[in-house]
N, C-alpha and C positions, 0 to 999 in steps of 0.2 A: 883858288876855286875856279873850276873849269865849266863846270857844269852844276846844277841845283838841284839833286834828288831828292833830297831830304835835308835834316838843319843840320845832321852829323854831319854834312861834309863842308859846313863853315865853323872855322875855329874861330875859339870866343873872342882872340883878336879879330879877324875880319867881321865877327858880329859889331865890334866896338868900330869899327871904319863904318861899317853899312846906318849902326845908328845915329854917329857923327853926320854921314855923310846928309840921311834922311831930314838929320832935324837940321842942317842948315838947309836942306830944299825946299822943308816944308816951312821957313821960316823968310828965305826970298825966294823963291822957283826962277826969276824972269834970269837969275845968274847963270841959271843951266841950259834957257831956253834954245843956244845953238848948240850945248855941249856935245850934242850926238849926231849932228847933220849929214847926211852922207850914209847912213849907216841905215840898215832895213833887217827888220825883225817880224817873223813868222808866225804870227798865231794860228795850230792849230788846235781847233776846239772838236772833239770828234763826241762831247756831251752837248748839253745845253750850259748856259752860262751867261750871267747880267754882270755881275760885280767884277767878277774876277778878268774877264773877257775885257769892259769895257774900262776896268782900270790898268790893263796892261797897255791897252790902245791911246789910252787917256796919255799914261807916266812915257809911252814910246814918242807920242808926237808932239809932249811938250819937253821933252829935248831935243825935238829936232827932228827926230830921226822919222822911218817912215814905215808904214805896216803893210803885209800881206795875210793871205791866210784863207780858212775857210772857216765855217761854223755850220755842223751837221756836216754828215758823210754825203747828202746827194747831190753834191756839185762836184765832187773831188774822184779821182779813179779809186777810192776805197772801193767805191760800189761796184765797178771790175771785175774789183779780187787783187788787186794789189797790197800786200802784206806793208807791216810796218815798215821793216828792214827797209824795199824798194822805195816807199813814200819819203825816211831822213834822208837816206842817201841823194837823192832826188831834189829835195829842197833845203839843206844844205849845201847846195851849190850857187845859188841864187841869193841867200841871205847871211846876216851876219850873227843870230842868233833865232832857235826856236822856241817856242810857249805853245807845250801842249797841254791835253786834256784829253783823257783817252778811258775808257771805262776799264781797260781791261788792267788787274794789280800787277804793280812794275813795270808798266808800258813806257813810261821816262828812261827807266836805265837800262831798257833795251835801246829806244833812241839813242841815248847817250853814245851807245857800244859804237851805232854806226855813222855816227854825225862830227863832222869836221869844225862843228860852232857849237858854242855854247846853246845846250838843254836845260829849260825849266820846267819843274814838274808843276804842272797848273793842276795838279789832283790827276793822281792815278785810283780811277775805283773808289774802293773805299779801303784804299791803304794809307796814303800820304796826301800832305796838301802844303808844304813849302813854304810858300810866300802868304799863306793865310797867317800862317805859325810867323813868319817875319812879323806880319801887319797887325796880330796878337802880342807880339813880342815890344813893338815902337809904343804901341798904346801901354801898353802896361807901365811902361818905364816911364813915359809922359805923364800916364794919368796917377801911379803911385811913387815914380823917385828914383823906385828897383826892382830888383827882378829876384829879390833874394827875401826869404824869411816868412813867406807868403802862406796862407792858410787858402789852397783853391781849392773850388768846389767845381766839380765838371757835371750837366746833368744831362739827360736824355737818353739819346742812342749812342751810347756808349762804343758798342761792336761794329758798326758801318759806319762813324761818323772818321773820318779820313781829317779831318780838322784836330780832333781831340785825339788821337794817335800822335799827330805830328807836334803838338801842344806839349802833351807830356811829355816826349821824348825831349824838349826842347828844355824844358823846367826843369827837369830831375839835372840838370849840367849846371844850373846856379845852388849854391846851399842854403839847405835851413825850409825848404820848401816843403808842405804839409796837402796832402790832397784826399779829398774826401770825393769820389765816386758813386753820382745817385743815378742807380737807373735799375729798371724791371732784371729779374734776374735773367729773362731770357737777352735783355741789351748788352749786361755786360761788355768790360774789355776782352779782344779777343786774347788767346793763350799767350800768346808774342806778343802781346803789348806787357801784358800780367809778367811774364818772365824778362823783360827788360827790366821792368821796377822794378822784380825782385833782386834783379844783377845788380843792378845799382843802390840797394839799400835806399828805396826812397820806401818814406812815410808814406802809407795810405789805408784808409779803409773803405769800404763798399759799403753802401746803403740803400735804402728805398726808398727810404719817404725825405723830399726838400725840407719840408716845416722844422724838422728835429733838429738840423745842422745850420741853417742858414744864421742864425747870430754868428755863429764860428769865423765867420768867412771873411776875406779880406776880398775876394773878387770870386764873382758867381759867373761861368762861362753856360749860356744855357745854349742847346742846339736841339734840333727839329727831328723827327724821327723820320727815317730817309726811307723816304715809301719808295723808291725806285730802286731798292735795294734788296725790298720780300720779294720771296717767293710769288705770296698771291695778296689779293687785297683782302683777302679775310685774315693774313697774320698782319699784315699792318694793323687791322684797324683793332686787330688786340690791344695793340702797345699804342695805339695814338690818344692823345689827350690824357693823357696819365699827367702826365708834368705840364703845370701851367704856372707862368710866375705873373701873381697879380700885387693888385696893394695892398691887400692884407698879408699876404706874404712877406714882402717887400718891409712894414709896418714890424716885422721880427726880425728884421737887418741891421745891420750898424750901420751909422750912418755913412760913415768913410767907405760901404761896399763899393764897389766897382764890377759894374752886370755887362757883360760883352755877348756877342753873338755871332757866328760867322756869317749870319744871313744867306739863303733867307730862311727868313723866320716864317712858321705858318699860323699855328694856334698855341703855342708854347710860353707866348708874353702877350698882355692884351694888352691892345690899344691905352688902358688907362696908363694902365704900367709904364709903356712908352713916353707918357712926360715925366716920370719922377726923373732927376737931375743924375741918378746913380746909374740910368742905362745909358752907355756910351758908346751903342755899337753905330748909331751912323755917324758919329766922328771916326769911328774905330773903319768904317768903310775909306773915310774919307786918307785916312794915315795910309793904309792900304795902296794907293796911288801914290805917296811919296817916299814907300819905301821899294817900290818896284821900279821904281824914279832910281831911288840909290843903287838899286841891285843891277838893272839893265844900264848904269853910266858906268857898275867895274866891266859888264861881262861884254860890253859892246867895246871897249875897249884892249878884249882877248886875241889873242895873235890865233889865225887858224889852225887846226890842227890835224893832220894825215893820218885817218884810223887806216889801220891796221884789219885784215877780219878776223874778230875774236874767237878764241878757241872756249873749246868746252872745258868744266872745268866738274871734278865729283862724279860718282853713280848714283843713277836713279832716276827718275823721276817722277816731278811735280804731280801731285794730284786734287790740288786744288782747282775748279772748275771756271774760278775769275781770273786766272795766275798766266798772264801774256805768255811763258813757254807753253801753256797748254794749248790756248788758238793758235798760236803759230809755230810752225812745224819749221821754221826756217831760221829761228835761235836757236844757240848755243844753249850747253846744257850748263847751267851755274848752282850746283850744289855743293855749301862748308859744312860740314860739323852736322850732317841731317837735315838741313835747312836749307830753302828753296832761295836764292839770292834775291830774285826777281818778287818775289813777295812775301817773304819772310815766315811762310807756314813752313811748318816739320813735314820732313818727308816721310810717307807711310806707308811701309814695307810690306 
């Protein structure tokens, strides 16, 4: 594993090392505390960002190692007009891996194309999110045993939520896994999420309403309706407050649920809700940190590597309007099979 774009490119052995590795850090940490000394890791953040941001800064300096980076484009030459490409190139040469965040979908594995160090995708847009799906992934196994035979329940925004895309892709890889999908028809999954589960024979149905499925469940992943993701603020406030998980709700649950959140949360769990013992997402924050602990002690650990400048690959092009080959005019073109590499929509002829 050279790079992090997504969970497809860790095999479920290097999954079983990174959780090994997680739960003996998160069980002593002081073990690892110089494991990384020496070593300097990039965050860039070109969203906004608390958890994610300050858990990677967190898991970097307590092994040791040390951070750079920025947070918002107006300190950095983005604001120029320096394209991505010049930006990897540029600072991978000063550091020993990068952690970005970048709005625009597949901005990671354009990174990746031009970067001599290990790329992690800190959330591309709303395609992927990595290491959230890691820090969903330690929690689950923690908090149920396994990652197999599960009846999940995903709700909200379903189609921008870059968490629950990378979620399910991550699940339908263990068996016996059941998932029940609530959200406004306009949230749905998008077509490419819909046609990965269909490739893979996973169990699922779509729904609307929480109340009717919530006894069902073995773990209820709730997420926020990503207002920075409409058009305007009259379709957000269509879809906002539709899904609220309280304690009456809660009160039709099993007890053994397990309620996760990728944070942050807005109005989607209230306050009361927040003490029942079954929400576990600021623990879930908290694992988060010592799994990016496990993940940045393999990849800091990775010998450098001389890219090569990548050639194009397919005809066509992307006409997806958030899709990194569309802003920037200085990537390769990566079309397989009608499909846009870099952010995984059909291409449309």
């Amino acid at each position: 594993m050279q790079h992090l774009i997504d969970f497809d490119q860790v095999t479920l052995a290097e999954w079983d090392m990174l959780l090994d590795r997680a739960t003996a850090i998160r069980k002593d940490p002081a073990v690892y505390a110089e494991s990384c000394r020496g070593k300097l890791v990039a965050t860039l953040f070109y969203e906004p960002s608390t958890r994610t941001q300050l858990s990677f800064q967190s898991a970097t300096l307590r092994l040791g190692a040390q951070v750079v980076g920025f947070s918002g484009t107006s300190g950095s030459s983005v604001t120029k007009g320096e394209n991505l490409r010049d930006t990897i190139r540029t600072v991978s040469n000063y550091v020993d891996a990068i952690v970005m965040r970048n709005p625009m979908e597949g901005a990671a594995l354009a990174a990746s194309l031009f970067s001599e160090v290990p790329v992690v995708n800190a959330g591309d847009g709303g395609h992927f999110h990595p290491t959230q799906t890691l820090t969903d992934l330690f929690t689950i196994s923690l908090e149920k045993g396994n990652l197999t035979g599960l009846t999940v329940g995903i709700c909200g925004d379903l189609l921008n939520g870059r968490t629950v895309h990378s979620l399910l892709k991550a699940l339908i890889r263990f068996p016996g896994n059941r998932f029940i999908l609530i959200s406004t028809k306009t949230l749905r999954i998008p077509d490419y999420i819909r046609n990965i589960l269909t490739a893979a024979e996973a169990d699922f149905t779509e729904v609307e309403a929480l109340e009717g499925v919530i006894a069902q469940l073995d773990l209820l992943y709730m997420t926020r309706i990503q207002r920075e993701r409409f058009e305007s603020e009259e379709a957000y406030r269509r879809e906002s407050g539709i899904y609220v998980l309280d304690s009456a709700k809660l009160a039709l649950a099993r007890e053994d649920l397990l309620v996760l959140h990728p944070l942050p949360k807005v109005d989607e769990i209230t306050q009361e809700a927040d003490e029942d013992p079954r929400c576990r997402y600021f623990e879930q924050a908290r694992n988060g940190m010592y799994i990016r602990m496990a993940l940045l002690y393999e990849l800091l650990h990775h010998e450098r590597v001389k890219q090569g400048f990548p050639k194009s690959r397919g005809e066509g092009r992307c006409t997806n309007p958030r899709c990194v080959s569309v802003q920037e005019s200085s990537l390769p073109t990566l079309i397989e099979g009608g499909r846009c590499l870099y952010c995984d929509k059909e291409i449309k002829q």
